[in-house]
N, C-alpha and C positions, 0 to 999 in steps of 0.2 A: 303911506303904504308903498312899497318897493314896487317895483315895476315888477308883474308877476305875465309878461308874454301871452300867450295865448290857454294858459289856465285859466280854471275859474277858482275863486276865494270864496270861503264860505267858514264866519266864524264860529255856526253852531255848527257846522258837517266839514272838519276843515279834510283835504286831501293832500296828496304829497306830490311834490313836485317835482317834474324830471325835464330835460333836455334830448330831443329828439337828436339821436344821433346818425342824421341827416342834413336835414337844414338847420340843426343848433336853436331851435326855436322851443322857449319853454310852456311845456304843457302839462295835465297831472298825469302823473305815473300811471294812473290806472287808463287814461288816453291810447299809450304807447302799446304797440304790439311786438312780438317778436317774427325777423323777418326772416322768412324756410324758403328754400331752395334746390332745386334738383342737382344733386352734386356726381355726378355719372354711376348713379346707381338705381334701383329701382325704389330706394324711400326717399321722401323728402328729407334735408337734413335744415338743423337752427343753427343760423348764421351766427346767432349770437349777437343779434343789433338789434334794440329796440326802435322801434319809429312809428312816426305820426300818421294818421290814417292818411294822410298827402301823399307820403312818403313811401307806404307800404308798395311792394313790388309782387307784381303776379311771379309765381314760381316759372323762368324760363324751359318750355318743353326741349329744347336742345340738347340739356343735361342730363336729359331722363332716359334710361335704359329701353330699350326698345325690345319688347319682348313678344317673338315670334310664336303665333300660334302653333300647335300640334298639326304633322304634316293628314293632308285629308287619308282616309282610308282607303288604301288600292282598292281597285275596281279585278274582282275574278280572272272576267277576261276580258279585257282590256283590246278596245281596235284602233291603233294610232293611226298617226295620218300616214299616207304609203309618198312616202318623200320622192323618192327616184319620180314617179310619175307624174307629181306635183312641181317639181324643179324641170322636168323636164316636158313640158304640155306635147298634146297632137300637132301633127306638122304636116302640114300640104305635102312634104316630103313621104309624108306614108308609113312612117314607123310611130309607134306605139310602147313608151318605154316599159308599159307596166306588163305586156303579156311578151317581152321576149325573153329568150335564154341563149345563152352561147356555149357551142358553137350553134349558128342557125344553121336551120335547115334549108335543103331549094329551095321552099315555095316563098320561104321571106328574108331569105338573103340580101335581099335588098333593099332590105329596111333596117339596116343596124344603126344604132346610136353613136355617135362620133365624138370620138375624146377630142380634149383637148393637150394642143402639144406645143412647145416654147420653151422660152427659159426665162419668159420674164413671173417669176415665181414669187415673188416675195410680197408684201402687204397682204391684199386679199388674194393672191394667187392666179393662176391662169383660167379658174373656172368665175372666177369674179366676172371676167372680160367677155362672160355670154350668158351670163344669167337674168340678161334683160332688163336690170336695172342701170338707166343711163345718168342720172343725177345721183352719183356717190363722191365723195373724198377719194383722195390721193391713196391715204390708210386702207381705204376698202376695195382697190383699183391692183389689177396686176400692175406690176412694177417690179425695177431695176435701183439699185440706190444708185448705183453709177451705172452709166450706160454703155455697153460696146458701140466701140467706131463701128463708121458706114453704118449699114443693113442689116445689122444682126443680134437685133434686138426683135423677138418674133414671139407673136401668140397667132394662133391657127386651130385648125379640124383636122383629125384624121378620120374618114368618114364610113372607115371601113373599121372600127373597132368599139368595144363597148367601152362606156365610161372610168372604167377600173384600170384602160391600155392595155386589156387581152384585145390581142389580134383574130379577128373574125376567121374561122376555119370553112371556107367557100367550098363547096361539091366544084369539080372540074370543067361542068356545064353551065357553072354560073361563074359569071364575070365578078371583080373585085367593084367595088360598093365603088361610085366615082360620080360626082356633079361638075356642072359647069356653072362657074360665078360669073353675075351678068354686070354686078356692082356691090360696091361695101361701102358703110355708114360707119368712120371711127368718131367717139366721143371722149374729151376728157374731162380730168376729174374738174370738179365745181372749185375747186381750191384750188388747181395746179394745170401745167399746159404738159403736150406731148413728153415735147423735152425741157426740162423743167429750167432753162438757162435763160440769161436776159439778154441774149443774142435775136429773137426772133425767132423763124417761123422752124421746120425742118423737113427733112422729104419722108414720104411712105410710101409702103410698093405694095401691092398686092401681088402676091406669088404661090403657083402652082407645082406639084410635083406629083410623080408617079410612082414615085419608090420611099419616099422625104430625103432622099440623100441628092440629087441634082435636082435643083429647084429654076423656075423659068419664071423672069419677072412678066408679069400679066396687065397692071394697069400702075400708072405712079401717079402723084400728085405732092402738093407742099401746105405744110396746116400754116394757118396763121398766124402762130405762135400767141392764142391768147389764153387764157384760165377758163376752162368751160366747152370751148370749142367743138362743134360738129362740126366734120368731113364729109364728102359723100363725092365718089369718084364712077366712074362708068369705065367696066371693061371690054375689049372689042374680043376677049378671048373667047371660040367655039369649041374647044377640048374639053374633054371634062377628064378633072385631079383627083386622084384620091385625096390629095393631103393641099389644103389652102390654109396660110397663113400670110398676118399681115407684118410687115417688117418697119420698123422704126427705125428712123437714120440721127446714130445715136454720137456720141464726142469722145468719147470716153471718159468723160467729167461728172455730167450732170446728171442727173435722175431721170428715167422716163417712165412713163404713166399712159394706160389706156385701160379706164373703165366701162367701154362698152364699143364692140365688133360685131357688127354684123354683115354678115352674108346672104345677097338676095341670087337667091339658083334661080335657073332658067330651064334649067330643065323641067320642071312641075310648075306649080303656079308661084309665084313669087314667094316666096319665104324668111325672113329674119330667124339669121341665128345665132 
């Protein structure tokens, strides 16, 4: 008898013989299955390859369409989250984003919400640099692709305006919204340094102003040029600014990056902003 593989012979039941085409090992035809596959649609389709039950392959889910349920039924009335007030929590400072409006009035002029002002705009933008998240990327981090020389690479507070950059409209008996910074905490991104070059460290200022057009350096320090890095400087300033902003001492080359600024006032209880 012939070498009949991994068939079985059977001369009162004989069956027919085939070749897995797989492993090439002979088995009876009726053995063999045909093998289906997910071919980027939502049926299986037949490859058109018989093979031995060794050989048979589960249908890869990767190929298979992926088909989205029906979106759920809106809700009547509907109470989403009230964001403004959520991004922006309660603050020793005394304002409360969710019950104000502009222009304020007297009695809470003094508690307006402070935009944020710069030009380091780009990735996550200049609200990235105070939303309290201190471990982000480079991507999610106010930032510059190239940086301006010296000190003019800047994120800050205007602390006299609402979040949108309307300027707060003050009654004449109430003074312009103004703190005093007693120190700042800079963070960079987890993937990248200040300034993002293989030079080392760089300088940064904390700087004050009254108008934001002439600005007065307030405290300075040097980061340590590494990926990740926290700063934290002490200022001897007793003025208090409308407008504080922290300034990167930049090359005009390389990239700079600051994912997290904060502002600790002295004037109320200590605060991060």
């Amino acid at each position: 008898m012939r070498p009949h593989g991994r068939a079985q012979i059977s001369a009162r039941a004989p069956r027919a013989l085939a070749i897995c085409q797989r492993c090439s090992f002979m088995y009876n035809l009726d053995t063999l299955q045909w093998q289906w596959d997910w071919q980027q649609g939502p049926r299986l389709f037949n490859l058109r390859v018989q093979v031995c039950p060794t050989c048979l392959d589960t249908p890869q889910e990767s190929g298979r369409t992926i088909v989205l349920p029906p979106d759920p039924i809106p809700k009547k009335y509907p109470v989403p989250e009230f964001y403004v007030q959520a991004d922006n929590p309660l603050s020793p400072l005394g304002f409360s984003p969710g019950t104000l409006s502009y222009p304020l009035p007297a009695a809470t002029a003094v508690a307006a919400i402070a935009e944020t002002i710069g030009n380091m705009t780009l990735n996550g933008g200049l609200n990235a640099a105070f939303n309290g998240t201190l471990n982000k990327r480079a991507i999610q981090s106010a930032a510059l692709s190239i940086s301006q020389s010296s000190f003019q690479n800047f994120a800050g507070k205007n602390w006299n305006a609402d979040p949108s950059g309307t300027s707060v409209s003050l009654p004449s008996t109430v003074a312009a919204v103004a703190h005093v910074v007693a120190s700042f905490t800079l963070t960079a991104p987890n993937d990248a340094k200040f300034l993002n070059n293989a030079s080392g460290g760089t300088g940064v200022q904390l700087q004050g102003s009254a108008d934001g057009v002439a600005w007065t350096a307030l405290a300075s320090a040097t980061t340590a040029g590494t990926v990740g890095e926290s700063l934290t400087a002490a200022s001897t300033a007793t003025t208090a600014y409308q407008y504080h902003r922290i300034a990167i001492q930049g090359d005009g080359i390389s990239a700079v990056y600051l994912a997290q600024a904060q502002f600790n006032v002295s004037d109320a209880a200590p605060n991060d902003i």
